[in-house]
C-alpha positions in Angstrom: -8.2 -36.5 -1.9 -6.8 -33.3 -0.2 -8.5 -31.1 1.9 -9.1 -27.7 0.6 -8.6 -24.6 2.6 -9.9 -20.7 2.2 -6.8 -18.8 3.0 -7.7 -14.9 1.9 -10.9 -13.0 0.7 -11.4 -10.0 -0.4 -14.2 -7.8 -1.6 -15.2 -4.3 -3.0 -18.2 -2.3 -2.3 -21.1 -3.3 -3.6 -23.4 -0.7 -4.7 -23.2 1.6 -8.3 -20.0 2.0 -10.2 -20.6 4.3 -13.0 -16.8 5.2 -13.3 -15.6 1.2 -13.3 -16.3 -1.9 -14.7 -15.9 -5.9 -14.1 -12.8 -6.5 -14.8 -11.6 -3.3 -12.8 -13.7 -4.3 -9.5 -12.6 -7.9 -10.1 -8.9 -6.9 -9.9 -9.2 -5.1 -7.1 -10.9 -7.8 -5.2 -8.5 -10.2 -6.3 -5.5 -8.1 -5.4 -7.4 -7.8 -1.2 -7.5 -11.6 -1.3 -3.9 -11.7 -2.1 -2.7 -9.3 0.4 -5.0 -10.8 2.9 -3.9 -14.6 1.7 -0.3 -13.2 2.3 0.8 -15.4 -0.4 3.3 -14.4 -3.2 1.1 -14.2 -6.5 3.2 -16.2 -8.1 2.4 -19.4 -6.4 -1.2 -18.7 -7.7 -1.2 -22.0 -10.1 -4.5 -21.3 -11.6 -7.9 -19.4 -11.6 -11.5 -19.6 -12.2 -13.8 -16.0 -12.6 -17.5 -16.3 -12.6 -19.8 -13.9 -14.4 -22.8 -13.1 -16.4 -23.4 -10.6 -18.6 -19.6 -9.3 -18.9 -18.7 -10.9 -22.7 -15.9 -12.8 -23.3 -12.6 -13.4 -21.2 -13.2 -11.3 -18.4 -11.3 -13.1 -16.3 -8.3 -12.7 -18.9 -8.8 -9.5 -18.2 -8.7 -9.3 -14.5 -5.1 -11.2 -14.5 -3.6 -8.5 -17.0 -4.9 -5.8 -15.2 -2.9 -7.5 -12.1 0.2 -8.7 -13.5 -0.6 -11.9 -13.6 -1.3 -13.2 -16.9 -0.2 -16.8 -18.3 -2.2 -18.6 -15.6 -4.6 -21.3 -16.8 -8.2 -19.7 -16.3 -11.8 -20.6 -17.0 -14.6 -18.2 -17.5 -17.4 -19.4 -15.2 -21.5 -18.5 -16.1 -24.0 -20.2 -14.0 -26.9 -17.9 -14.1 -26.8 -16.1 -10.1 -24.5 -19.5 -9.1 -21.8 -18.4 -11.1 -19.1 -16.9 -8.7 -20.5 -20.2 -6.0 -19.4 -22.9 -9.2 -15.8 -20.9 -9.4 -15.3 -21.7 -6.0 -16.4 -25.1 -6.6 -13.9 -25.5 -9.5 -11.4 -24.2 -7.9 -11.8 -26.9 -5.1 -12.1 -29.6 -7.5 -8.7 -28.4 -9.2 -7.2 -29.0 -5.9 -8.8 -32.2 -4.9 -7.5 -33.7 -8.0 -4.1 -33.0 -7.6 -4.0 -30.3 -10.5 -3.1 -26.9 -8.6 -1.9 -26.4 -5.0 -2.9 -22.7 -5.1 -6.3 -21.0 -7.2 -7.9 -18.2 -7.3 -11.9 -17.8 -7.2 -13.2 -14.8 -9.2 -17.0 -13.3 -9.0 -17.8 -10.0 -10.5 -20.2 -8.4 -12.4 -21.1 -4.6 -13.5 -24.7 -4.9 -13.7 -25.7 -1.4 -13.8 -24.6 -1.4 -17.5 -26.2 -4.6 -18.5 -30.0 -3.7 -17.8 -32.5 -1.7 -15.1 -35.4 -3.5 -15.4 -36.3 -7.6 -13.5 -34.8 -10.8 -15.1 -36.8 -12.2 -17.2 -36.9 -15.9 -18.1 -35.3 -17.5 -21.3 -38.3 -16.9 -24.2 -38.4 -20.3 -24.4 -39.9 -20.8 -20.9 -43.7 -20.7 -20.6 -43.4 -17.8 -18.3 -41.5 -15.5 -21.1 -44.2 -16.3 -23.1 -47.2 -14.5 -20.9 -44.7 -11.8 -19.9 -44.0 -12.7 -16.3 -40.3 -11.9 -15.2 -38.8 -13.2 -12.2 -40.7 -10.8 -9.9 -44.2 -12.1 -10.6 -42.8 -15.6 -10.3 -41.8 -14.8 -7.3 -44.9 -13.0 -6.1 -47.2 -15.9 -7.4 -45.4 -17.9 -4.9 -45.2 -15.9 -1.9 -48.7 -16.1 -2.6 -49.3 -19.7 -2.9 -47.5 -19.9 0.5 -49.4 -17.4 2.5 -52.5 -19.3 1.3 -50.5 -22.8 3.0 -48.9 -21.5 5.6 -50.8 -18.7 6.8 -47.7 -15.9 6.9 -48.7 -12.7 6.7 -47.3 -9.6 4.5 -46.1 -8.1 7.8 -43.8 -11.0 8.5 -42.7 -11.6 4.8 -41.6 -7.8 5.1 -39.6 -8.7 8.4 -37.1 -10.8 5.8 -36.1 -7.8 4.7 -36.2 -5.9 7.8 -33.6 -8.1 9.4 -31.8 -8.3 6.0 -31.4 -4.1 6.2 -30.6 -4.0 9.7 -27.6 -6.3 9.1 -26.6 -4.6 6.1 -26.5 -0.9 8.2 -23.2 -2.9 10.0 -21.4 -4.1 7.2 -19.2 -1.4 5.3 -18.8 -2.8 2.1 -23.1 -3.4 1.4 -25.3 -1.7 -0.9 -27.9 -0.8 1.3 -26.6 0.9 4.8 -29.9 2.2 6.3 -31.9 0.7 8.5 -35.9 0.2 6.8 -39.1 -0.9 8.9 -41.8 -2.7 8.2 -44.1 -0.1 7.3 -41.6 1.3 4.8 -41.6 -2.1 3.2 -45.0 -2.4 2.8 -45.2 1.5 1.7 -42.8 1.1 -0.7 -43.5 0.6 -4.6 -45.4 -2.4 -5.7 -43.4 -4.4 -8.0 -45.8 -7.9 -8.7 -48.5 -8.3 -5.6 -47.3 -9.0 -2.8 -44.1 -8.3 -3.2 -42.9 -4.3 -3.2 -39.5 -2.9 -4.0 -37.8 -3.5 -0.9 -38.7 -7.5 -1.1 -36.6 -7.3 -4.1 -33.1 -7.4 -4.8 -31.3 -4.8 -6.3 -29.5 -4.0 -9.4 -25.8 -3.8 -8.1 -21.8 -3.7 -9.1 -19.1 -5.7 -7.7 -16.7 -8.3 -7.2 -15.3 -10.9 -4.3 -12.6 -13.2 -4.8 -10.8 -15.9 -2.7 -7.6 -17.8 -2.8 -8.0 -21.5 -2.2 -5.0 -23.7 -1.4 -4.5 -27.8 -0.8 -3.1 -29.3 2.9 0.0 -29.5 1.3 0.4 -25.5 0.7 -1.6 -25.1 3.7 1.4 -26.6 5.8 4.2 -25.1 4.1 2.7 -21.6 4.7 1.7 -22.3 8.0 -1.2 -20.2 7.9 -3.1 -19.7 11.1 -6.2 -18.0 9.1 -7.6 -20.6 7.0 -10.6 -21.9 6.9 -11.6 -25.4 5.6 -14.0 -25.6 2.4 -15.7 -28.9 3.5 -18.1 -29.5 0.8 -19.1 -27.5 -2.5 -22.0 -29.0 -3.6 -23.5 -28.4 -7.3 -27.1 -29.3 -8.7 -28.9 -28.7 -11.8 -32.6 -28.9 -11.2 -34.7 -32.5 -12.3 -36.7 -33.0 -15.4 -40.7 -31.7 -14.6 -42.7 -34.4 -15.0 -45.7 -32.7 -13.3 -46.3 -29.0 -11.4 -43.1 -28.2 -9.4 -44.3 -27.3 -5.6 -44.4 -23.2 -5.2 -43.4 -23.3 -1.5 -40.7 -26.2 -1.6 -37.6 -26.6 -3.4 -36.6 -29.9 -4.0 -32.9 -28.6 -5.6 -32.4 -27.0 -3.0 -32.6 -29.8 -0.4 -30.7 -31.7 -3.1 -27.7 -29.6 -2.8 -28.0 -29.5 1.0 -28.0 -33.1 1.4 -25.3 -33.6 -0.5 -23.3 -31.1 0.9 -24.0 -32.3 4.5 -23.5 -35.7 3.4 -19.6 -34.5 2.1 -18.8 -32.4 5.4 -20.3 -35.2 7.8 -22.7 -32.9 9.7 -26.5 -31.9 9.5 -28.4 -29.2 9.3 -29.0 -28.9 13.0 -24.6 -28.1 13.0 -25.0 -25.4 11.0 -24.5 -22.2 13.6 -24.9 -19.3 10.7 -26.0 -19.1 6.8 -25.7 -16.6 3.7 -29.1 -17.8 2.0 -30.1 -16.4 -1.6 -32.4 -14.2 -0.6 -32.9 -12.9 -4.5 -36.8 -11.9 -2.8 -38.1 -12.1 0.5 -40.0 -15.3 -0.1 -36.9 -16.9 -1.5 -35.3 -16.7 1.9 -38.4 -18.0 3.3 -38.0 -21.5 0.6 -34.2 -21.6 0.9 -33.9 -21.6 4.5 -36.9 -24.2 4.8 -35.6 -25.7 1.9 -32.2 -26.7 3.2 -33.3 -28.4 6.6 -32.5 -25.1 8.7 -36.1 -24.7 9.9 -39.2 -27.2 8.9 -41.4 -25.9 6.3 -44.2 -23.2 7.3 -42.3 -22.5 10.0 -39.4 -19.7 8.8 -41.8 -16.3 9.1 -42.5 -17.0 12.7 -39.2 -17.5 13.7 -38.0 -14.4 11.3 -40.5 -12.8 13.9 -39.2 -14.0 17.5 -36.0 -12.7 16.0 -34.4 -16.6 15.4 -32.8 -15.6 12.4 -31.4 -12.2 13.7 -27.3 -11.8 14.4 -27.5 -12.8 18.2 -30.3 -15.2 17.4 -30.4 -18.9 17.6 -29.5 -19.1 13.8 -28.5 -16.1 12.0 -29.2 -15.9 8.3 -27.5 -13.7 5.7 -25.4 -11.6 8.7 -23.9 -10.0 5.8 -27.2 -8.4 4.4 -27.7 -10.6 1.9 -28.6 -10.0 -1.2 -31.6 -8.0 -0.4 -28.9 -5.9 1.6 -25.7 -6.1 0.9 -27.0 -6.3 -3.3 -26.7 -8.6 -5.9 -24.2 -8.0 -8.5 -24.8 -11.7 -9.8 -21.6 -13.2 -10.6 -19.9 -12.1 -7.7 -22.5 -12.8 -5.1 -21.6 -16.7 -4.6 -17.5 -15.4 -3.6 -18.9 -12.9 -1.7 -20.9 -15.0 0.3 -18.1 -17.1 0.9 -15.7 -14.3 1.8 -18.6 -13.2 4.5 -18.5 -16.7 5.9 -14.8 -16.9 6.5 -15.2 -13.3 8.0 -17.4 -14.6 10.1 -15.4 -17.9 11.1 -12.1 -15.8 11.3 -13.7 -13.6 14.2 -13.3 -10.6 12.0 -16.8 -8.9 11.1 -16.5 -6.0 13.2 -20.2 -5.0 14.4 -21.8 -7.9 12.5 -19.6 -10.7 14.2 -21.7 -13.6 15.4 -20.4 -15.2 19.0 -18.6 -18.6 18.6 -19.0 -18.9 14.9 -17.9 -22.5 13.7 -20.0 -24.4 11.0 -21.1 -21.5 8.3 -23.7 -22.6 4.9 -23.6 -20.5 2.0 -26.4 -21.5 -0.5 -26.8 -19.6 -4.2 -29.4 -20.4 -6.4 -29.8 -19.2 -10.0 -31.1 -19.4 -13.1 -34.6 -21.0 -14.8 -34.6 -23.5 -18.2 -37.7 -24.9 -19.7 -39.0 -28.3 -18.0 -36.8 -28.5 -15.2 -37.4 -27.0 -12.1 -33.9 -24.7 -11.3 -30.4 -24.7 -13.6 -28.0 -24.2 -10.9 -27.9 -24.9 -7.0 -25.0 -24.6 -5.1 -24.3 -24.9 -1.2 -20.7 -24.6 0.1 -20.0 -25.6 3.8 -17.0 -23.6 5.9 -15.2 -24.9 8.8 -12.7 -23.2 11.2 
């Protein structure tokens, strides 16, 4: 099978659009990732646009609004993995031989969808005693403070470090710096965990143009980076109580994902992690083999996990950050990785960039532990 290759990103802000909407911000990402690709958009063969809450054939909508309809193009939802499974489709299409040239689509105008927290499907058990995602979440920041011993101070420092990167990247929700008091002064959402451990409600759109080694070396282009895995996991069947501080998907995904690109986690130099909460990018990181389990909040601490630290995770913000506009998180973490492997992420840039992890996580069903993992490996 071919190798596939990221050869343009682009992104909008993320933050509130009250004046736009989805398919509007996904066009204008799109049309960025062209001009950056510097591709004609005519040898775009296919594309794949991954969303949530937008309705039917927004994607369709996107390619009118550009010129550019006629392609064959799929409407992706994976619960908060949506955008990351576009990318992955669009890789498969070219794997198999089917397109040469696609285009990867995430966006989503959430500000017009709801204000409140997620809350599970009302068939889950949690709908059905009212928790949303929030008090999941806080039950098990909880249950690992009580294993591990972290404290709140260093669960805040996630999303100190998280803010601090965000303040250099342009194009985030959140641009000011917070500290740790402000985190733990700010207001309580579901014990422990306050506003500022939490993810915001948030507009935009990312999108990338993937091509095959073929197109690769007929363009020539000096830019690209290699996709070398997309991995994809739905969660197992429960057949007894799921671990609070571990993630078995996730470490799923990772393996596999490793396993594809033939490295290990100890190769990985930098990682956008989906950091929906602050304890989630305490699990994820643990979870996928980047530090071992218990040991995250320290090293979040010694300032490990900081740009210019011995791993940096989410340089771009992350989610808690640079926001959470669900289906176009997955591309935009993907655009921020090959930012970061081009050399081109201005005050954020991390030294000798080489190996970069994006992971995105999403979604809950009854009896199974997670509905959608997805971990994508970049090259340059």
């Amino acid at each position: 099978m071919t190798t596939v290759h990221v050869i343009g990103v682009g992104m909008t802000r993320f933050g509130k659009h009250p004046d736009r909407d989805a398919a509007d911000l996904g066009a204008e990402a799109l049309l960025e990732a062209i001009a950056d690709s510097g591709i004609d958009p005519r040898a775009i063969e296919g594309a794949y646009c991954g969303h949530v809450f937008q309705g039917m054939v927004t994607g369709q909508r996107i390619l009118a609004q550009v010129g550019m309809a006629g392609l064959p193009l799929s409407n992706v939802e994976n619960a908060c993995s949506s955008g990351a499974t576009a990318i992955r489709e669009a890789s498969l299409a070219i794997r198999a031989g089917e397109h040469d040239v696609v285009a990867a689509i995430g966006t989503e105008h959430l500000t017009t969808r709801f204000t409140g927290a997620l809350t599970p499907d009302p068939s889950d058990p949690e709908a059905a005693v009212g928790a949303t995602m929030p008090a999941v979440y806080a039950m098990r920041a909880r249950r690992y403070m009580e294993e591990f011993g972290m404290t709140r101070e260093q669960l805040a420092l996630v999303a100190v470090k998280n803010r601090r990167h965000a303040a250099s990247n342009p194009l985030a929700h959140f641009r000011k710096e917070i500290t740790v008091e402000e985190v733990l002064e700010s207001r309580p959402i579901a014990d422990p965990l306050n506003v500022f451990d939490c993810s915001p409600v948030t507009d935009g759109a990312a999108a990338a143009i993937l091509v095959s080694d073929r197109m690769l070396k007929r363009l020539g282009n000096g830019r690209a980076v290699r996709l070398a895995a997309s991995s994809l996991f739905t969660g197992s069947v429960d057949t007894e109580p799921t671990s609070m501080t571990f993630e078995p998907l996730t470490r799923k995904t990772a393996e596999a994902a490793y396993e594809r690109a033939g490295i290990g986690p100890e190769d990985v130099g930098f990682a956008e992690v989906h950091d929906c909460f602050t304890i989630a990018e305490v699990l994820r990181v643990e979870g996928l083999g980047l530090f071992g389990q218990g040991e995250y909040p320290a090293a979040v601490e010694r300032g490990e996990a900081d740009i210019g630290g011995r791993l940096p995770i989410n340089p771009s913000g992350g989610l808690l950050g640079k926001g959470h506009p669900l289906g176009g998180t997955g591309v935009a973490q993907v655009v921020e990785l090959v930012r970061q492997l081009r050399g081109e992420a201005g005050e954020r840039q991390i030294e000798g960039a080489r190996v970069g992890l994006a992971h995105c996580r999403g979604g809950k069903a009854v009896g199974i532990e997670g509905a959608a993992c997805t971990v994508q490996v970049l090259v340059r």
